[in-house]
N, C-alpha and C positions, 0 to 999 in steps of 0.2 A: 289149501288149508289156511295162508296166512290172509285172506280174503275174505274167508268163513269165521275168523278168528276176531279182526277187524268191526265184522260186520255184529257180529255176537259182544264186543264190548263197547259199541257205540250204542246197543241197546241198553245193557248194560251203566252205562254211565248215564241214563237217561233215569233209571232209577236212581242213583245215587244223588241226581240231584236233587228229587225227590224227597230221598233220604235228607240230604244236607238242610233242604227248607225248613224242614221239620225239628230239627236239632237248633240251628239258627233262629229256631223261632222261641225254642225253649221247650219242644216240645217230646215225648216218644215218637218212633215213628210208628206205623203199623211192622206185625211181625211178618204177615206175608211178603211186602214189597221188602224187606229186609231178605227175607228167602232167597226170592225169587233175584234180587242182586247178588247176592253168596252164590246161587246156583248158577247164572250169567255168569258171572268172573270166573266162574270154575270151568265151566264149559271153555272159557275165553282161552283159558292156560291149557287146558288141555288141546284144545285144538293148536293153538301156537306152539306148543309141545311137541306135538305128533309133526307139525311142518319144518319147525327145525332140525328134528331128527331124523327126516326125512333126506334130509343133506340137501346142498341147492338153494338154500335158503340166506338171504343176504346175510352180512354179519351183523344189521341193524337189524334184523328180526332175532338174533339171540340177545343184544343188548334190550331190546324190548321186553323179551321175556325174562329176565335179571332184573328190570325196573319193575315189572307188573306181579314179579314174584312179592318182592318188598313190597306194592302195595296190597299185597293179597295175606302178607302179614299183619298189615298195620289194620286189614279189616275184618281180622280171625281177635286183636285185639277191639275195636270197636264193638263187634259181636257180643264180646263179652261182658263189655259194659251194659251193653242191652240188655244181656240176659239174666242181669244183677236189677233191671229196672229203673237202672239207672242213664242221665242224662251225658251223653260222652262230652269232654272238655272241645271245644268250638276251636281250637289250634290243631288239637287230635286230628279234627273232622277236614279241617284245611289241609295237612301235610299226607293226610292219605289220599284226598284229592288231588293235588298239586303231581304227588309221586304218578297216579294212575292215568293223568292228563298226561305227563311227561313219558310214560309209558306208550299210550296211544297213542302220541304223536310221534315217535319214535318208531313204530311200529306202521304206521302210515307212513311214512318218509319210505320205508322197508317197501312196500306193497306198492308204491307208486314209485318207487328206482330214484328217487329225488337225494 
C-alpha cells in the first residue's frame, strides 16, 4: 500500500505543479487538472491510510501521513479560493507545496527503509 500510496502522489504532485505554474503566472488554473489533483491526493491518503493501519508500517509512514494530512488542508483551503474565482495568494501556493514535498519525502524515506 505505502508503494501504491507513493506512486499515486508523485503523480499527483506532477499536477500540482501544474497547478503552481498557473497561479505563479497569475493566472486560474483549469478546473479539471484541479480535480483531478484533489482526487490524486485523496487516493494518496487513502491509500497511506489503509497501510498504516494495516500495522507494520514504519513510523515514518504515519509521520508522513500527519504532514500530507495538513497539506490536504491547506488544499481543501486553496480550493476554495478557486472556487470564489478567485487567484490564491502565491505564499498560500508555496507552504502547501513545501508541506506536501516534506510529506513525500517523508514518506519515501518510509518506503525505501532509509
Amino acid at each position: 500500500m505505502l508503494k501504491a500510496a507513493l506512486l499515486v502522489f508523485a503523480i499527483a504532485a506532477m499536477g500540482g505543479l501544474y497547478l503552481a505554474s498557473h497561479v505563479l503566472r497569475g493566472r486560474l488554473a483549469p478546473w479539471v487538472v484541479s480535480v483531478m489533483h484533489a482526487l490524486l491526493g485523496a487516493t494518496g491518503l487513502v491509500l497511506l491510510i489503509m497501510g498504516v493501519g494495516q500495522g507494520g508500517a514504519p513510523s515514518r509512514a504515519t509521520a508522513a501521513l500527519a504532514v500530507l494530512v495538513l497539506a490536504a488542508l491547506g488544499g481543501f483551503y486553496l480550493a476554495s479560493i478557486h472556487l470564489r474565482g478567485k487567484l490564491a495568494p502565491k505564499a498560500v501556493v508555496f507552504v502547501h507545496a513545501g508541506v506536501a514535498v516534506t510529506g513525500f519525502l517523508v514518506l519515501l524515506s518510509a518506503v525505501l527503509g532509509l
